[in-house]
N, C-alpha and C positions, 0 to 999 in steps of 0.2 A: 504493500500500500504506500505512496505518497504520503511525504511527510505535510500534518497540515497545511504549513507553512509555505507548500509549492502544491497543494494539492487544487484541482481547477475549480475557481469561480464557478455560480452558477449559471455564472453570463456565458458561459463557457460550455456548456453542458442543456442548453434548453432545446425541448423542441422543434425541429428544423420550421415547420410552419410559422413560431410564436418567434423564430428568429427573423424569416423574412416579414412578420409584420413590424418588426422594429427597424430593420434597413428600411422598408418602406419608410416608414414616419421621418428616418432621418435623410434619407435622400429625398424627400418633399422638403424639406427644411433648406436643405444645401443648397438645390434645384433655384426655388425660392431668393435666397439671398445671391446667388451668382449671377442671378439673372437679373437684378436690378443692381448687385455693385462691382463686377465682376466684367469689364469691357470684353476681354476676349471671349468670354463666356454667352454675354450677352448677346454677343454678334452669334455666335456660335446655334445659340439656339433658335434665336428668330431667324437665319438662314435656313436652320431645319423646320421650322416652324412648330416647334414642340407645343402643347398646351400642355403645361405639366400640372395642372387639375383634371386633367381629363385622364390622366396616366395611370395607373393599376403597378405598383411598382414594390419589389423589382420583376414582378412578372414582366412587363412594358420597355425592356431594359433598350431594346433592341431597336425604341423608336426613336433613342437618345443619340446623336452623332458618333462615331469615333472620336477621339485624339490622337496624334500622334506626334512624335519627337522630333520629328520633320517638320509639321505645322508650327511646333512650339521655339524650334531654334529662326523659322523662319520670322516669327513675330518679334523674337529678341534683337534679329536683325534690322529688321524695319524700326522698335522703339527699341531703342539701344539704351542701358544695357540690363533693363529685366524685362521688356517684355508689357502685354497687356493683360496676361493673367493675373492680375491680383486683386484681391477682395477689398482689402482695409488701404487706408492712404501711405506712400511710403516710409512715412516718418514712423508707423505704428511696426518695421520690421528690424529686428535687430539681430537674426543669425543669416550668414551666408556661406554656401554650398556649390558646388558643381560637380557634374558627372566624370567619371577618368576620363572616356571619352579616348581611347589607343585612336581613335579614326576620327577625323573632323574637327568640327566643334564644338568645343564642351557645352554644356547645357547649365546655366547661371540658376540658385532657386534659391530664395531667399523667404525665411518665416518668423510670423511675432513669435511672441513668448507662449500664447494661447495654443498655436500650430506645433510651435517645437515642446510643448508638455504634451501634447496630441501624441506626438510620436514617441517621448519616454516609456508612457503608457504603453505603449503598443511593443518596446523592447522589455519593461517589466514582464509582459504575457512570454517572451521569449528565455527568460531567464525562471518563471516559475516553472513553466512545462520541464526546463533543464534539472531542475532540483537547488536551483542557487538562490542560495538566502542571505540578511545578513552576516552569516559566519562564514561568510567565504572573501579569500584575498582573489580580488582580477587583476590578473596582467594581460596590460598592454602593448604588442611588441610592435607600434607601426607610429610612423609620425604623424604627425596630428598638421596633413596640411589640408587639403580644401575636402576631401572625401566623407561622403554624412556619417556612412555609416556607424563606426565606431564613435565619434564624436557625441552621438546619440546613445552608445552606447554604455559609456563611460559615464555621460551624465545619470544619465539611468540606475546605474552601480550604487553609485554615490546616493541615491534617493531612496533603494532597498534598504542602506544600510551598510553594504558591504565593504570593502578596502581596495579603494581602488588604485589602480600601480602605475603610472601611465612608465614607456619608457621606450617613448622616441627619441632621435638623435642618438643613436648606440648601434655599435656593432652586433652580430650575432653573438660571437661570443661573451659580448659583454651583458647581452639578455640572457646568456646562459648562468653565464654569474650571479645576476640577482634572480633568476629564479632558484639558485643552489640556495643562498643568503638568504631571500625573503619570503621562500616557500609559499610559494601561491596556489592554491588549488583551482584557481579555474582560468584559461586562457582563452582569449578572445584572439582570431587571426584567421588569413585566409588559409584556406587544405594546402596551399603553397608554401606557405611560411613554415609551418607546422611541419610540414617534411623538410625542411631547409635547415631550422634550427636540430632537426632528428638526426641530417647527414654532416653539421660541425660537429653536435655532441660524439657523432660515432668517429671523429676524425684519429680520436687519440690509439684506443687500441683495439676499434668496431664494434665494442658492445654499444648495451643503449642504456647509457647510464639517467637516462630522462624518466626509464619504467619505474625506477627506485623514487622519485621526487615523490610532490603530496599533492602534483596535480590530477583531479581524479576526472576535472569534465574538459574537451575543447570544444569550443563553440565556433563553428567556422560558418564563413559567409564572402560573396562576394567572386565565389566559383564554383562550378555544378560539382568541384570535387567532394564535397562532403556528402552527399548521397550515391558516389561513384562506389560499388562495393570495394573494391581493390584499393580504389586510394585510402579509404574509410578503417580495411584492415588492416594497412601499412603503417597510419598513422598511430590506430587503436595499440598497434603490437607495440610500435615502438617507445607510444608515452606511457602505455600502461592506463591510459585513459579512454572514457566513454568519448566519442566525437557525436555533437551535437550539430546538426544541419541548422541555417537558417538563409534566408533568402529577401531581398528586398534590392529597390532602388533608389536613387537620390531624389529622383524626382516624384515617387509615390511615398516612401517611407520604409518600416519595416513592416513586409506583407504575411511573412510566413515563418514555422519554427517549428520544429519537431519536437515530440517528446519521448520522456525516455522507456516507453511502451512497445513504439514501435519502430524499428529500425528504419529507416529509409523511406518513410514517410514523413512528410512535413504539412502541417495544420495551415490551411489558408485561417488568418485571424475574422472571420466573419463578421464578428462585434463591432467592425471597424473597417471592413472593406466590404463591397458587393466581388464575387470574383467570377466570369463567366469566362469559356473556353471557346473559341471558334477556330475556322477551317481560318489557316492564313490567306489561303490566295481569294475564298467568298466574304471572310466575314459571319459568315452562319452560325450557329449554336451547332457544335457536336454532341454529343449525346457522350455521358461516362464510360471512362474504361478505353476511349478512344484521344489518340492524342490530338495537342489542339496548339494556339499563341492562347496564353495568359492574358484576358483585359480585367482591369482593376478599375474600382472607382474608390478614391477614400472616403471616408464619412466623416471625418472630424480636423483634417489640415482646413482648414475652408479658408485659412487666412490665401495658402499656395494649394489652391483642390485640381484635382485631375477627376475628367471623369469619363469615362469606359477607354480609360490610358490601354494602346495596345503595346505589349510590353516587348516583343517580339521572344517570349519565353515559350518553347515547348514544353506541355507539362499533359499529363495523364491524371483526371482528376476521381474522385471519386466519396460518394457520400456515403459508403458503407461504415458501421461504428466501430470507434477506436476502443482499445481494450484501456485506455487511459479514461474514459467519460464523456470525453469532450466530444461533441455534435457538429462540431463543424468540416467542412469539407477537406479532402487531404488528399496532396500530389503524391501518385504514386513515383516513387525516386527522386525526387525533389526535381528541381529543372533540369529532363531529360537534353534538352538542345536550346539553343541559338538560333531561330530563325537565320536569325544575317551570318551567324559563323558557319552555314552548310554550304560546303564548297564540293560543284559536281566534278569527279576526276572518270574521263573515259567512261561517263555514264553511269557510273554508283554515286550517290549521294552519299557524302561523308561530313560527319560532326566532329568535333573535336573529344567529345566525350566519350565515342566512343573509340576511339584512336588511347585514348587514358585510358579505357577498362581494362583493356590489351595490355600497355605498357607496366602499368602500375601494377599488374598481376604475376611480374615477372620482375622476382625481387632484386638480382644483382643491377637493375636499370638504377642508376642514380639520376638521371637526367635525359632530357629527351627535347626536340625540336622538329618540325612538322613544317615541309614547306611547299607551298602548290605554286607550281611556276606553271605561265602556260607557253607554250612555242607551236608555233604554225597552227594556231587558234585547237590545239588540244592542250590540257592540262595533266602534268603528271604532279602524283604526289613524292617528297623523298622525305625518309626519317634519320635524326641520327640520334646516337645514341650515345652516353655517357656510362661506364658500368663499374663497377665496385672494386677497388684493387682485389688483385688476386683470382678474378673471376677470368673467365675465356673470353676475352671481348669479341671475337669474331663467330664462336657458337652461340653467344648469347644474341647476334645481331642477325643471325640465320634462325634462331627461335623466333626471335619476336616478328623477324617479316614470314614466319610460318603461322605465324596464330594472328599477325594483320590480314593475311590471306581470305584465313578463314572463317575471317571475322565479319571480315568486309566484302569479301566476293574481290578480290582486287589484291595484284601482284604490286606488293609497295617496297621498291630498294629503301634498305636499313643499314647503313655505314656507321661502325665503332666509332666515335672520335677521342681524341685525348682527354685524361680530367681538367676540368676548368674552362673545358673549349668552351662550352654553353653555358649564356646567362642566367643570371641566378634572381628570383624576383621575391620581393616583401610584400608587395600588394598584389592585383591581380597578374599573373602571369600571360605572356605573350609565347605559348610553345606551340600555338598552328599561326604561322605568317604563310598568309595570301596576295603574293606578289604581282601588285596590279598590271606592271606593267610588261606587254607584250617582248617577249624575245628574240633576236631576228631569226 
C-alpha cells in the first residue's frame, strides 16, 4: 500500500464521467475568459466560429481549432517578442521560459505567479504518485538556464517540504561527489544524464558504485528514455534505483507521471489537462489501444493556456484501471515517438526510440550516434558505436547491426569508434542527426 503521504487524492481517483463533468465546467471557464482577454485566442475562435455555450464539453472537443507550435512561433514573430497569447497585461508576468528547440526557433513562454503555482501543483501530483515526501533530499544535476522543466521542478520540492540540492555549474564528477557527501535519495535528470553520471562512476574500476548510495527513486523526463525498457533497466541496474517516467512540455506544462504500480505507464494528469489522441496526418479521434499525436489543452495556466496544443507526441492511450486507484487515462510506454523525429530510410519508417530499444539492450554499448544522410535523393541510415573497454568492439558492432536488422526490417552499417569519439549530453541528447542537406 502507498504510504498516506503519497497515496492519490480523491481528485485522482473519481469517476471517469464525474471527471469529465469537471473539465467541462473548467474549460467553459477558460473558453470564456480567453475569449474576451486573450487576442490570439480570440481571433482564434471567432475564425472558427465557436459558440462555446452551445458546446457539450469535453464531448465537443473537436469543434474547438487546433494549435500548433508553428502558429505560435509565427505570432511571436509578427508581435515580437511574446507573442499575442496572453490573458493578463504584461506587467502581471514574472517567470520566463523557452523551448530547447535543437531545430529552429525556440519558442519564448512566459507566466504570472497564479500560472507558474498552476504548474507546481501539477509536479506535486508527479512526485506523490513517485513516493517522494518531505523526507527526501532532491538532486539536481542540470543548470538552471532557460529550460521549464526542472525549474518547476525544484520549486515544487521546496513547497512538499523536501531538501532541495540544486547543482548546476559542476562537473560530472563533481555531482558525483556530492551525491557520495550529501546522500540524496531522489534525483531528478534526463534517462541521458543518469547513464552518463553511471558511465564516470564506472570509470574507476567498472563496478557501479552509485547501487551502494541512498538514492532509491530517479525521476527522468524530457526523453522517451524513461519508458524505453532497456534504457529503464540499464539505469535501474546501475543506481540500484526505481526510474520514474515523467513527461511534459515548456509550453503546456507538466502533462504526465507515472506511478510506482505500474511500470511503463504514465498517468495523463486529467485534473488539469483535457488529453485527446488523433491520427496525425487527419486530425481525427482514434479510438484506445491504437496509436495516435498527443493534443492537450490545460485547465489552469490561463494566464499562458494552450488549447487542443498538438504536441507532435506519439502515445498509445488507454482508460483501462491502474492497480494504483487512480482513474485517469495512461500512455501505454510513455511517448512511444516523435512525430517530427521519424525519418523514412529506403522505405521503413524509423524512430529514434526505437533504434535505443536495440542499443540500450546490449550492454557493452556505452555510447551511440545515428545518422541519416540522404545522396541521390535516397536516404541511408549509419550507427556508430562506442563500447566498454575490454569488450570486442567489432562483435559487438556486428550484434547490434544484427538485432537493428531485425528490428527494423533494415540493413543499418554499425562502425566501433574510439572512447570519447561521441558526444556526451546533460540535457536532452542529440544521438539520431538528420542531415538536411543533400549530398552530391
Amino acid at each position: 500500500m502507498p504510504r498516506r503521504d503519497t497515496a492519490p487524492p480523491d481528485s485522482e481517483r473519481q469517476a471517469r464521467a464525474a471527471l469529465a463533468t469537471r473539465q467541462g465546467e473548467r474549460l467553459h471557464t477558460l473558453l470564456r475568459t480567453v475569449g474576451e482577454r486573450n487576442p490570439f485566442y480570440r481571433r482564434k475562435l471567432a475564425a472558427a466560429r465557436v459558440d462555446v455555450n452551445a458546446l457539450t464539453l469535453p464531448a465537443d472537443m473537436e469543434a474547438l481549432p487546433f494549435t500548433t507550435k508553428a502558429e505560435l512561433i509565427a505570432d511571436q514573430a509578427e508581435s515580437p517578442p511574446w507573442g499575442t497569447a496572453l490573458t493578463e497585461p504584461l506587467e502581471r508576468y514574472t517567470r520566463y521560459n523557452q523551448t530547447s528547440s535543437t531545430t529552429g526557433r525556440p519558442l519564448r513562454w512566459i507566466d504570472t505567479p497564479e500560472s507558474w503555482q498552476w504548474m507546481l501543483e501539477c509536479w506535486k501530483a508527479v512526485y506523490r504518485a513517485a513516493g517522494v515526501t518531505a523526507r527526501d533530499r532532491i538532486f539536481f544535476p542540470f543548470s538552471f538556464g532557460p529550460f521549464l522543466g526542472f525549474w518547476t521542478a525544484f520549486d515544487a520540492a521546496t513547497q512538499i517540504g523536501a531538501h532541495a540540492i540544486p547543482a548546476g555549474g559542476m562537473s560530472s564528477e563533481q555531482r558525483l561527489g556530492l551525491i557520495e557527501a550529501l546522500a540524496p535519495t531522489v534525483v531528478c535528470c534526463t534517462p541521458t544524464y543518469a547513464l552518463r553520471l553511471l558511465d564516470v562512476a564506472r570509470q574507476g574500476d567498472g563496478t557501479d558504485p552509485l547501487a551502494a548510495r541512498a538514492v532509491r527513486v530517479i525521476i527522468v523526463a524530457g526523453e522517451p528514455g524513461g519508458s524505453i525498457a532497456a534504457t529503464r533497466r540499464r539505469i535501474e541496474a546501475g543506481w540500484g534505483a526505481r526510474v520514474i517516467d515523467h513527461h511534459g512540455l515548456t509550453e503546456v506544462g507538466p502533462v504526465s507521471f507515472e506511478c510506482r504500480e505500474a511500470p511503463g505507464f504514465v498517468h495523463v494528469n486529467e485534473g488539469e489537462y483535457v488529453a485527446e489522441v488523433v491520427d496525425p496526418a487527419t486530425g481525427d479521434a482514434v479510438p484506445d489501444g491504437r496509436r495516435g499525436e498527443l493534443v492537450v489543452t490545460n485547465l489552469g495556466r490561463t494566464a499562458s493556456p494552450l488549447i487542443r496544443y498538438r504536441t507532435r507526441d506519439l502515445v498509445v492511450r488507454t482508460t483501462e484501471p491502474c492497480a494504483c486507484g487512480r482513474t485517469f487515462a495512461r500512455l501505454v510506454g510513455g511517448v512511444v515517438a516523435r512525430a517530427d523525429d521519424m525519418a523514412n530510410v529506403r522505405g521503413v519508417n524509423v524512430y529514434p526510440a526505437a533504434v535505443e530499444s536495440v542499443l540500450r539492450a546490449i550492454d557493452a554499448i556505452v555510447e551511440y550516434r545515428c545518422t541519416v544522410r540522404t545522396a541521390r535523393s535516397q536516404r541511408t541510415l549509419d550507427v556508430e558505436v562506442e563500447v566498454r573497454a575490454g569488450a570486442d568492439a567489432a562483435a559487438i558492432a556486428t550484434l547490434a547491426g544484427r538485432r537493428l536488422r531485425d528490428a527494423l526490417a533494415l540493413t543499418v552499417p554499425v562502425a566501433p569508434v574510439a572512447a570519447g569519439t561521441l558526444p556526451r549530453f546533460e540535457m536532452k541528447a542529440r544521438r539520431f542527426v538528420v542531415e538536411r542537406k543533400e549530398e552530391p
